[in-house]
C-alpha positions, 0 to 999 in steps of 0.5 A: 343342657341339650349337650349334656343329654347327649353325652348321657344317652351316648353312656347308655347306649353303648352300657345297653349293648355292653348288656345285650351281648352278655345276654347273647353270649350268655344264652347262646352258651348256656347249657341245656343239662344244667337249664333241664336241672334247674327246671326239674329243681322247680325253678320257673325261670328255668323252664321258660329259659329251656324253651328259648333255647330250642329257638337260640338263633331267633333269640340270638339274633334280636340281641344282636340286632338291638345291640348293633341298634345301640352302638351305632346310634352311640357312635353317631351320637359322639360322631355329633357332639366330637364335630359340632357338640361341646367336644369339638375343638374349634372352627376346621377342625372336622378331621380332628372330631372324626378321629376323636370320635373314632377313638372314643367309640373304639375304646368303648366297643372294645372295652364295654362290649367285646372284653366286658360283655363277653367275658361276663356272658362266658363266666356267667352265662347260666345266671345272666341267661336266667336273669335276661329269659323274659326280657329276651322273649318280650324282646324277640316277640316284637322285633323278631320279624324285623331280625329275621328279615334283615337276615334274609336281605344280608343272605341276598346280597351274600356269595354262597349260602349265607347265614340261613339261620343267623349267627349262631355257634358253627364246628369251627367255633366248637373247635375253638372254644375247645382249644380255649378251654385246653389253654385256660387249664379246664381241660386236658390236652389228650381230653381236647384232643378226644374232642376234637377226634370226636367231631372228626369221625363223620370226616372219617371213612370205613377204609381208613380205620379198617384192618386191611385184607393183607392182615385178616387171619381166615379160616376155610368153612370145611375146617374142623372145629379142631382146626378152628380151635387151633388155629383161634388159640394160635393166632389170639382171635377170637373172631375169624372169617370164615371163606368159601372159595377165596378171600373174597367170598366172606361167607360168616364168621367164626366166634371162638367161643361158640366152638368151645362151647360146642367141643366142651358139650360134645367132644366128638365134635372136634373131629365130626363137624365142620366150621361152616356148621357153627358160622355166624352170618357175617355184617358187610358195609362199603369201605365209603361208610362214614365211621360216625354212621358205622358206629351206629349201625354197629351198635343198633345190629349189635354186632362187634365186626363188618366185613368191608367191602370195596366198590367192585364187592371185593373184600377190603378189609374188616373194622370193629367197634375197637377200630372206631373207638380208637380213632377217639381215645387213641391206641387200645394196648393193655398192660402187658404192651411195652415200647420196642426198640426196631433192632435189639441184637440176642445173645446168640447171635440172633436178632429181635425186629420190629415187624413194621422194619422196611424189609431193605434195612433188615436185609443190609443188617443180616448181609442178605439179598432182598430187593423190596420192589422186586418182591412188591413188599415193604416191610419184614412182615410183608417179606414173611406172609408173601413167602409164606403166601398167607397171613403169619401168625405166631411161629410161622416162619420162612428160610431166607440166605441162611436166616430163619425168619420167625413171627412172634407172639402177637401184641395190642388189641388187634393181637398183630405180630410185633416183631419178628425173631431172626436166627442165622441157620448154622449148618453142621461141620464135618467135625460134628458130623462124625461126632454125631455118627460115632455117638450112633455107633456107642449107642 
């Protein structure tokens, strides 16, 4: 009868830590938005479960303890009953239980509490959480102290920081069950990667999304609002530094729409006033500023772009609230982007390539002489804004070996040149010439 007993408590202790872990992993997966509904519904469950999980750790914590209670108090159990109980096989035989009750709590840990408990705590977390708030309170009311300073006895004994506030749900785990839920077709794998690029951010520094200072368009502050106006139409930005003496004395910054606002109110003011009478103050930040930071320094100072500077107070480059976004969702294009082959051959003769082509293919295409470390460059929009000595906006170009190099028309959001317009420069016969000279002469 004695036996029996066992066997029978054996069953419900490991059902009871079967039932303890669907309520950990129940509570410690539930979601506050939908607790908070429930409550705001008139739900009283619901308000006592949403003070439980501004403390799950502490819950967490009870649960698991009880349900390691459980299991290793079946384990000894069946441990008895498989050695010296009615499940033993006879005198010598010790080895032989040991390993039988191995088997059986084994197959019972997996099966009851690994893969059933889990699972059901995953799939129904808001009913079971809801249903085990108040035993869970009881519960963590009584032997919470007991949990507690078992964790603080295994963060003693354990290298390094230790479990400080229990087992609870890390980045990693975040991370994890996002690619489980990509696998198991509840989301996207563009909305898990925006998820993953998301928690990224804080990893993510303000050098490493900025536009760099070789492709920032400057306007000199003595400009006039002409030149600002020309030169905002002709480069598609509509926000432009504005320098004092060199690139690195960023003294403002020019917004488009402030100078055709004041050109359309005083149209003498094309000519009469100066680009520094309109600047706005600029926004510097360290190119060592963590974009999640960033973003929301941004967002509090409202201003859509910052200066970066690096540690010697240099410019680096600038960043927009666009730069960040995009390490989130991705490339921002518009519906006018098309992909671009990195050579397409025209008509006459000419060539259309990508500006991003290194500057070494480019010269073996047109037969021409380029050495990419002597000129300390590495693509062909490199090789046009060091000959040039400035940023290329759209129509500048520059003669090279009988080839005329040409930006074009900015693409993307940024507006940065995409590909570049190459044109053999014919020179005219003696033929033409005279023919040219003779028509001067009708004339």
């Amino acid at each position: 009868m004695t036996d029996a007993w066992l066997i029978a408590l054996a069953v419900v202790l490991v059902a009871l830590a079967g039932l303890l872990t669907m309520a950990e992993t129940a509570i410690g997966r539930v979601s506050r938005s939908l607790v908070d509904e429930a409550r705001k519904d008139g739900d009283s469950r619901a308000g006592r479960l949403l003070g439980m999980l501004d403390d799950r750790p502490r819950y967490v914590n009870v649960l698991l303890f009880l349900s390691t209670v459980a299991m290793t108090t079946a384990t000894v159990i069946v441990g008895y009953l498989c050695i010296d109980g009615p499940l033993a096989s006879g005198a010598g035989s010790a080895l032989w239980g040991v390993l039988l009750a191995v088997a059986i709590m084994v197959v019972a840990s997996y099966v009851v509490v690994g893969v059933a408990g889990r699972t059901l705590g995953r799939q129904h977390a808001y009913r079971i959480a809801m249903s085990s708030a108040r035993a869970a309170r009881g519960l963590a009311a009584v032997l919470g102290p007991l949990a507690t300073l078992l964790i603080l006895i295994g963060n003693a004994v354990t290298p390094g920081k230790g479990y400080r506030e229990g087992p609870f749900a890390s980045q990693a785990e975040l991370r994890e069950m996002v690619d489980l839920a990509e696998a198991d077709d509840l989301i996207e794998d563009d909305e898990r990667q925006m998820i993953h690029s998301a928690l990224e951010l804080g990893d993510t520094y303000a050098r490493e999304v900025m536009v760099p200072r070789t492709d920032i368009v400057f306007i000199e502050r003595t400009k006039t609002l002409r030149q600002a106006l020309s030169l905002g139409l002709r480069s598609g930005y509509s926000r432009i530094p504005v320098i004092g003496e060199n690139a690195d004395d960023v003294v403002g910054i020019m917004y488009l729409k402030d100078v055709v606002r004041r050109v359309f109110e005083h149209r003498d003011a094309e000519q009469d006033e100066r680009v520094v009478s309109l600047m706005r103050v600029p926004y510097f930040v360290p190119d060592s500023k963590a974009a999640d930071a960033l973003l929301r320094d941004m967002q509090s100072a409202r201003v859509h772009m910052a200066i970066v500077v690096d540690e010697y107070g240099g410019t680096a480059g600038l960043v927009t609230i666009e730069d960040i976004l995009e390490e989130i969702v991705g490339e921002i294009t518009d519906e006018y982007d098309t992909e671009t082959p990195e050579v397409s051959p025209l008509p006459d003769g000419a060539y259309r390539v990508l500006a991003r082509m290194h500057v070494d293919d480019c010269a073996e295409l047109f037969g021409i002489e380029i050495d990419s470390e002597e000129e300390g460059v590495e693509t062909v929009l490199g090789f046009v804004a060091k000959r040039l000595g400035r940023v290329p906006i759209p129509g500048s170009s520059v003669e090279v070996d009988g080839w005329r190099l040409t930006a074009e028309q900015g693409a993307g959001r940024r507006n940065r040149i995409g590909t570049v317009l190459a044109q053999p420069i014919v020179a005219p016969t003696e033929a033409d010439e005279t023919a040219d000279g003779d028509d001067r002469v009708d004339g």
